[in-house]
C-alpha positions in Angstrom: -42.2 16.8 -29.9 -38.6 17.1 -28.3 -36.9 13.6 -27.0 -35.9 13.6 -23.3 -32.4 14.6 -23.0 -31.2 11.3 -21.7 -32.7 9.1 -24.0 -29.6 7.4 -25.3 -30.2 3.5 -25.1 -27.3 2.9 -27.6 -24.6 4.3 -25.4 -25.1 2.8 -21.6 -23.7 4.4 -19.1 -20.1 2.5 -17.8 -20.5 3.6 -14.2 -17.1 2.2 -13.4 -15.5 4.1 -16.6 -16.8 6.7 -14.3 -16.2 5.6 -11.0 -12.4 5.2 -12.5 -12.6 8.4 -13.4 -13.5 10.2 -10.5 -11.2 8.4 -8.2 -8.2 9.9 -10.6 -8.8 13.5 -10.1 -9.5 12.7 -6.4 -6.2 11.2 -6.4 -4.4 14.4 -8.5 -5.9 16.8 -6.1 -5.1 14.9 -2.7 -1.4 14.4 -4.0 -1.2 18.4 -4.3 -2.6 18.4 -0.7 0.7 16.0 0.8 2.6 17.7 -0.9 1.3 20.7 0.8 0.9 19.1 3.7 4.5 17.8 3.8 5.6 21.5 3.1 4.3 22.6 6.0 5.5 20.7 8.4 9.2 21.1 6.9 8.9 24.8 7.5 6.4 24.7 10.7 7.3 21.6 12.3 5.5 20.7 15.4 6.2 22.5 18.8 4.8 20.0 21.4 3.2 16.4 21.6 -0.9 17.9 20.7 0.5 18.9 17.4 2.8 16.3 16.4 -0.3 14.2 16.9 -2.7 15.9 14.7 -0.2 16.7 12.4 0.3 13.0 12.3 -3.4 12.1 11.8 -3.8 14.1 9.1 -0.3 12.4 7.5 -1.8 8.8 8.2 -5.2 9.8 7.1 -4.4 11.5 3.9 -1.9 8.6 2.8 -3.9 6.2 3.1 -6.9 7.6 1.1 -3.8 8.5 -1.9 -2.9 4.6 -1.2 -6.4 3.0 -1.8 -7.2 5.2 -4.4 -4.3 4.8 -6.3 -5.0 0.7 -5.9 -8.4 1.2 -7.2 -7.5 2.1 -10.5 -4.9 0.0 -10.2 -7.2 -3.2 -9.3 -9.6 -1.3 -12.1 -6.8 -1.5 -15.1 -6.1 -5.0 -14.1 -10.1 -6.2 -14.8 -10.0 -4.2 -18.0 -6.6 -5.5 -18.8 -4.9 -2.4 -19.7 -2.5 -2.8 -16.9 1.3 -3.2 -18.1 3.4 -4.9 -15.8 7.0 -3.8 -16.3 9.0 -6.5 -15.3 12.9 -5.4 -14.9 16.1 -5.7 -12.5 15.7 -3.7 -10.0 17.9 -3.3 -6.6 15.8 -4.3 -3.5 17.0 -1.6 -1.1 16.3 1.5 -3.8 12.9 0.4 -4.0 12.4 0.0 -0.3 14.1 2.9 0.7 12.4 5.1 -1.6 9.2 4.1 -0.1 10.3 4.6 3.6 11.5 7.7 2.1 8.4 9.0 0.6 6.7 8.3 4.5 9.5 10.0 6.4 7.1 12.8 7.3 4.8 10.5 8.4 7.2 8.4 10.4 8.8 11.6 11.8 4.9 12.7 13.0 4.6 9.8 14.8 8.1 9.1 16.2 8.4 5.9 14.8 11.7 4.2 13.7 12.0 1.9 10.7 15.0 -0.3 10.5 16.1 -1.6 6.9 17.6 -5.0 6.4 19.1 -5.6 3.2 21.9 -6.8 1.4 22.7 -3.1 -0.6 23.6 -6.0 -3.4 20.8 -7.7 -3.5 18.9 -7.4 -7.0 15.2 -9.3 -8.5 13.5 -9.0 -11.3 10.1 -7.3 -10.7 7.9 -4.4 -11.6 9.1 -1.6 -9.2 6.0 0.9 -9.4 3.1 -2.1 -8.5 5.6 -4.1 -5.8 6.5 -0.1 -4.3 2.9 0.4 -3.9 2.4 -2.6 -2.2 5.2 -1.8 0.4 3.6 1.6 0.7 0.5 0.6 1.5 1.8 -1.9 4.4 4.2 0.8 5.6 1.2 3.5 5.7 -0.8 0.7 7.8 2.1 0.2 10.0 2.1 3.4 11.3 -1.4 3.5 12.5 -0.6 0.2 14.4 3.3 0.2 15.4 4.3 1.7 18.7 7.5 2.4 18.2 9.1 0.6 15.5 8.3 -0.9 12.0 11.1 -3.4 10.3 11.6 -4.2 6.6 13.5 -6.8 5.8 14.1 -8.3 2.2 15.7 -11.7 2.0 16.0 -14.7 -0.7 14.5 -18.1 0.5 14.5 -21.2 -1.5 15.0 -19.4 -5.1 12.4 -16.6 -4.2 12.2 -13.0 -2.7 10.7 -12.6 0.8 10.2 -8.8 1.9 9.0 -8.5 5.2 7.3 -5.6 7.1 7.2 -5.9 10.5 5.4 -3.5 13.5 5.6 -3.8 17.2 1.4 -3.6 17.4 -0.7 -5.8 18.4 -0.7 -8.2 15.6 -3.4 -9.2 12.9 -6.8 -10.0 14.2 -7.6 -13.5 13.8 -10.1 -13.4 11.1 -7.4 -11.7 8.5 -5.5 -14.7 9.7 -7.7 -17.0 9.0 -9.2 -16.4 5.6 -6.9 -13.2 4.4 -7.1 -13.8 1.3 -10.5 -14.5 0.1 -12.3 -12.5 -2.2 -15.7 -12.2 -1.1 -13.5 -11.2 2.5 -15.8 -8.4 4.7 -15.6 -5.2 5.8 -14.3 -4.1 9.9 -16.0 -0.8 10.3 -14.3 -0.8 14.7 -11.0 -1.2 12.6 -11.9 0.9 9.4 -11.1 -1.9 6.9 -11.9 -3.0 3.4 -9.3 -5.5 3.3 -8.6 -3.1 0.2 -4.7 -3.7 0.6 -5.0 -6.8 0.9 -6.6 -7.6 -2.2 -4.3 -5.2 -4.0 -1.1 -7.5 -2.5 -2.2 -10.1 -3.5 -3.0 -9.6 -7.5 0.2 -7.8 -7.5 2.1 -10.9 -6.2 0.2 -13.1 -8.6 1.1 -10.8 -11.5 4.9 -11.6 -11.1 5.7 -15.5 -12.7 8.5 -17.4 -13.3 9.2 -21.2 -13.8 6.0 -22.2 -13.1 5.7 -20.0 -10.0 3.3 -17.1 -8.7 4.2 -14.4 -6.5 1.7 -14.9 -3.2 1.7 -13.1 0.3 1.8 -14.6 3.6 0.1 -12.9 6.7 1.4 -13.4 10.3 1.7 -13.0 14.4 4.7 -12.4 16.3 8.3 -11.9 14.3 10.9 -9.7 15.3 8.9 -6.8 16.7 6.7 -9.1 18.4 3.6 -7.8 16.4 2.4 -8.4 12.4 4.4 -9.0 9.8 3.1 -8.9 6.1 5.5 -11.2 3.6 5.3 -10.2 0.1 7.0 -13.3 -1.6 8.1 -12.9 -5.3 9.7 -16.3 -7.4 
């Protein structure tokens, strides 16, 4: 008599081996659609307001999925604790500018500026791939909520890094100001968040240490723009 197929109880499935997976080839194949995506508007850009709009949903939309999947594996590798953090001297500016750079067809879709404060001298010791996603991520939230205008804006405050990202919205709704941190934090299916980014900010700020010190991020109302402004804060 044959054995069923899936009669294997010494080798249990690891759904989120799986799950991990999954979510990489779902992130390979939606890079090759920005990049498509980005071609196209290079060499069609948009002749009047109805397509700059949908060509700028589609930007927004498909950068953020790339964004969330890339920090699931990323929040995956850290529970399994095969995630390397590469801490070196970096230049502030080169890592923010080459995030702002790697939105500029988004930004241009949406006709938003984004204004870079920044001593060009200004160096930290950090790892540039996890802190550049983190800035991504905010950037790619920022223009769904800006108006007009986002602002970055790295600084050094009492012995530690402060990079800001501002947006001229409407500002953090009060229950991400109250608890935004918390790990058990809900859903908001009106606004369409998992508090995803959030999570991912703040184990990447944790990651970085030094004297004592952890890396933490600070949510807030109001600043320059008059909306939210996300601090990522790194000793």
């Amino acid at each position: 008599m044959e054995k069923p197929l899936l009669e294997e109880p010494d080798e249990a499935l690891d759904f989120s081996f799986v799950l991990a997976s999954s979510v990489h080839d779902m992130k390979n194949s939606l890079g090759m659609l920005l990049h498509t995506l980005e071609t196209m508007l290079v060499e069609n850009p948009p002749e009047n307001d109805a397509q700059r709009k949908t060509f700028s949903v589609l930007g927004y939309e498909a950068s953020r999925i790339n964004s969330e999947l890339v920090q699931l594996l990323s929040l995956y590798r850290m529970q399994e604790k095969s995630l390397r953090v590469q801490v070196d001297e970096h230049f502030v500016l080169d890592t923010l500018e080459d995030q702002i750079d790697r939105n500029d067809v988004l930004f241009q879709a949406r006709g938003l500026a984004v204004d870079v404060l920044c001593d060009p001298g200004l160096n930290w010791f950090y790892d540039n791939e996890l802190v550049g996603g983190v800035i991504n991520n905010v950037l790619v939230n920022g223009a769904r909520y800006s108006r007009e205008r986002l602002q970055v804006r790295a600084t050094v405050e009492q012995g530690t890094l402060h990079i800001a990202i501002a947006d001229d919205g409407e500002g953090y709704p009060q229950s991400m100001l109250n608890a935004p941190l918390e790990k058990n934090a809900g859903v908001s299916f009106s606004r369409g968040s998992t508090n995803l980014g959030l999570l991912f900010a703040r184990k990447v700020a944790a990651l970085h240490r030094a004297e004592n010190r952890s890396g933490r991020i600070h949510l807030a109302n109001g600043g320059p723009l008059g909306g939210g402004v996300l601090t990522l804060i790194l000793p």
